[in-house]
N, C-alpha and C positions, 0 to 999 in steps of 0.2 A: 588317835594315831593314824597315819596314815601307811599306805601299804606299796609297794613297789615291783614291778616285773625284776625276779632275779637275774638280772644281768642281758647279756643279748643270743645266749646259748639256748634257752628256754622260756618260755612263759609262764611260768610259776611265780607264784604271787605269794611276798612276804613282809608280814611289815616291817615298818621302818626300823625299828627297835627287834634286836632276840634277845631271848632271856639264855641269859649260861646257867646251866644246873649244876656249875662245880662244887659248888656252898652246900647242895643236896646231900644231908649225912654228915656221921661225924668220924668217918674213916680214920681220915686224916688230923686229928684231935681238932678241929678247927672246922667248925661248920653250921648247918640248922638241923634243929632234930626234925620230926617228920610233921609235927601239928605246924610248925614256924614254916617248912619249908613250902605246906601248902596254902599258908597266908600268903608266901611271897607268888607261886600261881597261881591261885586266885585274882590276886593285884595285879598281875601281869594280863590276861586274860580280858579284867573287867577294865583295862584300859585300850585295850581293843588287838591287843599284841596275839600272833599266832605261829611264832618260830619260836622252837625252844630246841637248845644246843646244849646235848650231853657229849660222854666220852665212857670208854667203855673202863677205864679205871677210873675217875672221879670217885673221890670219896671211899675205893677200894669195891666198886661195882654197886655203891648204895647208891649212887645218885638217878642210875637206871630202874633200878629196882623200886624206889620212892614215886620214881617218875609214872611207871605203871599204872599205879593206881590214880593220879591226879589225870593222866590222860585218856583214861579207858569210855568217862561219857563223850569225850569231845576228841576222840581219834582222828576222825574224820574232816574235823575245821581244823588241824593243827597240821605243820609242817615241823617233822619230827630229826632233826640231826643227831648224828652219836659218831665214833671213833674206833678207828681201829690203830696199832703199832705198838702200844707198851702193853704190858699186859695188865694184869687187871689187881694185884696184886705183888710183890716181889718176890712172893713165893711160888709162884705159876711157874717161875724158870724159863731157860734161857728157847725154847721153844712156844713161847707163848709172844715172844717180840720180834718185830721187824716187819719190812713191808710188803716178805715174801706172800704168796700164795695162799699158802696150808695155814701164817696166822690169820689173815684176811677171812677164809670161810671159817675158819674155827671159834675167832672172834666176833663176825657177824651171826651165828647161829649164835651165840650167846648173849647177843647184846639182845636180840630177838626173844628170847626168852626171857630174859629178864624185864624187859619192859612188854611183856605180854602181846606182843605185836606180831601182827606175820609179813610187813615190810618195816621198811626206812624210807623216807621222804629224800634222806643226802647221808651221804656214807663218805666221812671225810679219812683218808691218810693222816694221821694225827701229826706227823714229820717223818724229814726225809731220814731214813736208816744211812744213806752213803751207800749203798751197796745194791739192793734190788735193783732187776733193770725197769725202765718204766714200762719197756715192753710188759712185763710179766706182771706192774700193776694194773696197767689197763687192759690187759685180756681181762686179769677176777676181777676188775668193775664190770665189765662188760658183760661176763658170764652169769654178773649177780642181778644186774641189769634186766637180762634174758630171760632168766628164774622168776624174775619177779620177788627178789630180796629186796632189793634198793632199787629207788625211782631214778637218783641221780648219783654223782659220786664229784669229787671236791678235794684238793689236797692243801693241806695247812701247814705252816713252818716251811713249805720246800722252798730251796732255791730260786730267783725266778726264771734261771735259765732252764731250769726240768721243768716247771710249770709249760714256759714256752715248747718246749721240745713234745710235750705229752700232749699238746694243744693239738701238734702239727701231727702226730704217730695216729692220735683219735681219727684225725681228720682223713687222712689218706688212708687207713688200715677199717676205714668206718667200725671204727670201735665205739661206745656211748660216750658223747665228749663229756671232759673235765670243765664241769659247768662255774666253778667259782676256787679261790683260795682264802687259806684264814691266816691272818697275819695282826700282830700286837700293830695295834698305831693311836696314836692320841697326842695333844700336846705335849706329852713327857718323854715322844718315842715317834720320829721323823722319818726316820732310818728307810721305812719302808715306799719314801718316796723318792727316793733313787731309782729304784730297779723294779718292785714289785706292783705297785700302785699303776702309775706309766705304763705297765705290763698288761694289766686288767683292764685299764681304758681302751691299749690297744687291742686287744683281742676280743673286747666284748666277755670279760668275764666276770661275776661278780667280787665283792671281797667282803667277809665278815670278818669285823676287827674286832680282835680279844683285848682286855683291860685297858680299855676307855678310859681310866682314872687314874690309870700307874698304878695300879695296886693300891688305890687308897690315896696316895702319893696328890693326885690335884684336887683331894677335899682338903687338903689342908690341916686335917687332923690331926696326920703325925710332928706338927710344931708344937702342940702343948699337948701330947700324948699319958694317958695312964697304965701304956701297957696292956691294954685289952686290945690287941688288936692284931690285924691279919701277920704285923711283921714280927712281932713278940711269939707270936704262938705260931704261925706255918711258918713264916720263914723265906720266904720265895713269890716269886711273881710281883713285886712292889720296886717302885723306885723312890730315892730318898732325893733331900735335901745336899746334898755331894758334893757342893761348889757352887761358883760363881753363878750360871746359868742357872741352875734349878732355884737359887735365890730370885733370881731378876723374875724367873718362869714366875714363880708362886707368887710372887709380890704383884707382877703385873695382874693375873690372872684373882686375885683378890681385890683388887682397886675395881678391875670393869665387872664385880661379882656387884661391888659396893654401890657403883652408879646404877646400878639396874635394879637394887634392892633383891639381889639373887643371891644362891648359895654357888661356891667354885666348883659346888657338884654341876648346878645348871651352864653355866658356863661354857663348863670343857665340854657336856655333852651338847650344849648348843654350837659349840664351835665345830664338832664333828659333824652335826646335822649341815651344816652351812658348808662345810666343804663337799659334802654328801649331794646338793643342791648345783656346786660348781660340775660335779662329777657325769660324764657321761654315760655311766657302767650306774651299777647299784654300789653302794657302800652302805653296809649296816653293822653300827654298832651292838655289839653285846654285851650287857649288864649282867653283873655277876653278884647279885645282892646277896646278901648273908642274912638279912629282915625284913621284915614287912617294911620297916619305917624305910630304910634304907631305898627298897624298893621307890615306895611312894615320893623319898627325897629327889630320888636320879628322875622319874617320869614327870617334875615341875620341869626338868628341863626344855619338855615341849609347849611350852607357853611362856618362852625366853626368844628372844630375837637381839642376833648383835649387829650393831651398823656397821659401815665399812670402817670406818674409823676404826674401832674395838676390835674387829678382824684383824686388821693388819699389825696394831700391834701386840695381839697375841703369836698373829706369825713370825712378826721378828722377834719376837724375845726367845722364842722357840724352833727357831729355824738351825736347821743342820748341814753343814756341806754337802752338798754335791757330790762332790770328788769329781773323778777323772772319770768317763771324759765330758760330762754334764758341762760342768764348769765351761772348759776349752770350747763343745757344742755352742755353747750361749753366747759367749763372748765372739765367736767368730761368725756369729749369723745377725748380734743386736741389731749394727751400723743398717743391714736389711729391714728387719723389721721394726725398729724403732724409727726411719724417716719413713714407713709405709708404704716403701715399696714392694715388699713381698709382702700378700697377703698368705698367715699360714692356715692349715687347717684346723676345723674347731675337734675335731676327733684323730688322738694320734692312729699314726700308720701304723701298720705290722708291716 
């Protein structure tokens, strides 16, 4: 595996691949008990991986608390992420969520505890509430910063107009900058190259992308499914079969599975590496395995390579509008840069 500077906020080194610890526990009736769960760190580890991405309710706080123990000889090679915003439980009550303040330290000394640690590596915003200001998020990063809770801090699901605006408040108010954001992206899920992706290259921010796979969605499993599976029993986080496109997606994405003698698991996550390569920020996927095999399935996709050919038409089959005003942008600049006479730049502006 290879490893990457997160982003151009920091020098922190992570690799190429995180592992998501959601699958950690069986809170959620849907998960790995604790022998399975440290087969899957193990595997993760003995592949040369050293970012692992918990949340402080995953699994209803088992996944931190599992994680404890698998991280305690190797605390110090790993780069530890966890969450704060919901709570940890639904029974915690309505003072246990949101992205004010009083959850933020209340939920950090806890997540601290549970995984037996006395910092965080990256202390993410789990999503945006609508309502905190960002001022008052980035003071309690800043404060926790200062403490020596959390090394770095990171927000996931926001908007990318807070993203951007939290960029600029760090920067002038010299508060600890917002070193990365976490957003869903993969061939089943584009969306986030409108506004947020764009965003990150601009600024020099990282982005760790959650469900890589659609939920299962680009192994292709759930076409001849037995009901064992994340969508039967959790219920969430997965995209389906829906229509026209995700037909053509999975059809295409099994044919260039088939010329390479590869599974749609290697694929997708080869395709994300390969956009990851175009990228001038870090872009790292996260694997959310539920088993050893699993595990072992998705890290063949690092000894997969797709030509430009197989690229591109993965991209079209899977490509998403623009919208407004991307669209209008392109079109009223091509006639430039298509006869070459504006040369643009290779890293967007802010």
């Amino acid at each position: 595996m290879h490893y990457k500077v997160f982003g151009r906020k920091t020098g922190l080194r992570v690799s190429e691949l995180a592992l998501g610890a959601g699958n950690f526990g069986t809170g959620w009736g849907h998960g790995a008990e604790r022998d399975e769960a440290m087969r899957i760190f193990d595997g993760y580890l003995e592949a040369g991986g050293n970012f692992i991405d918990t949340a402080n309710g995953y699994q209803a706080g088992q996944s931190e608390s599992m994680l404890s123990e698998f991280i305690a000889p190797e605390r110090d090679r790993l780069v530890i992420a966890s969450k704060y915003t919901l709570g940890t439980t639904p029974a915690d009550g309505i003072s246990h969520t949101g992205n004010n303040r009083k959850n933020m330290v209340r939920a950090v000394e806890e997540s601290l505890t549970r995984l037996k640690t006395d910092r965080l590596d990256l202390f993410w915003a789990h999503m945006s509430d609508g309502v905190t200001p960002m001022e008052e998020i980035l003071r309690g990063f800043d404060d926790l910063v200062r403490a020596g809770k959390i090394h770095y801090a990171g927000l996931s699901n926001f908007p990318a107009w807070r993203i951007a605006r939290a960029d600029l408040l760090a920067e002038v108010r010299g508060f600890a900058p917002i070193i990365a954001l976490q957003v869903e992206y993969s061939l089943a899920e584009r969306s986030a190259e409108r506004e947020q992706l764009p965003m990150a290259e601009a600024l020099g921010l990282a982005a760790t992308l959650w469900s890589p796979l659609g939920g299962g969605f680009l192994t292709g499993k759930y076409r001849n499914s037995d009901g064992d599976n994340r969508a039967a029993k959790l219920g969430m986080l997965i995209h389906a079969e829906k229509g026209a496109r995700e037909t053509a997606l999975l059809d295409t994405l099994l044919a260039v599975a088939g010329e390479l003698a590869a599974s749609p698991t290697h694929v997708a996550i080869a395709w994300l590496r390969e956009k990851a390569r175009q990228s001038t920020t870090a872009l790292i996927p996260i694997l959310g395995s539920r088993t050893r095999e699993q595990l072992d399935s998705t890290l063949g996709a690092l000894a997969v390579e797709l030509d430009a050919g197989q690229m591109a038409r993965l991209d079209e089959v899977s490509d998403v509008p623009k919208g407004v005003p991307h669209e209008t942008l392109a079109g009223s600049f091509s006639r430039f840069s298509g006869d070459r006479i504006l040369d643009l730049p290779k890293i967007p502006v802010a």
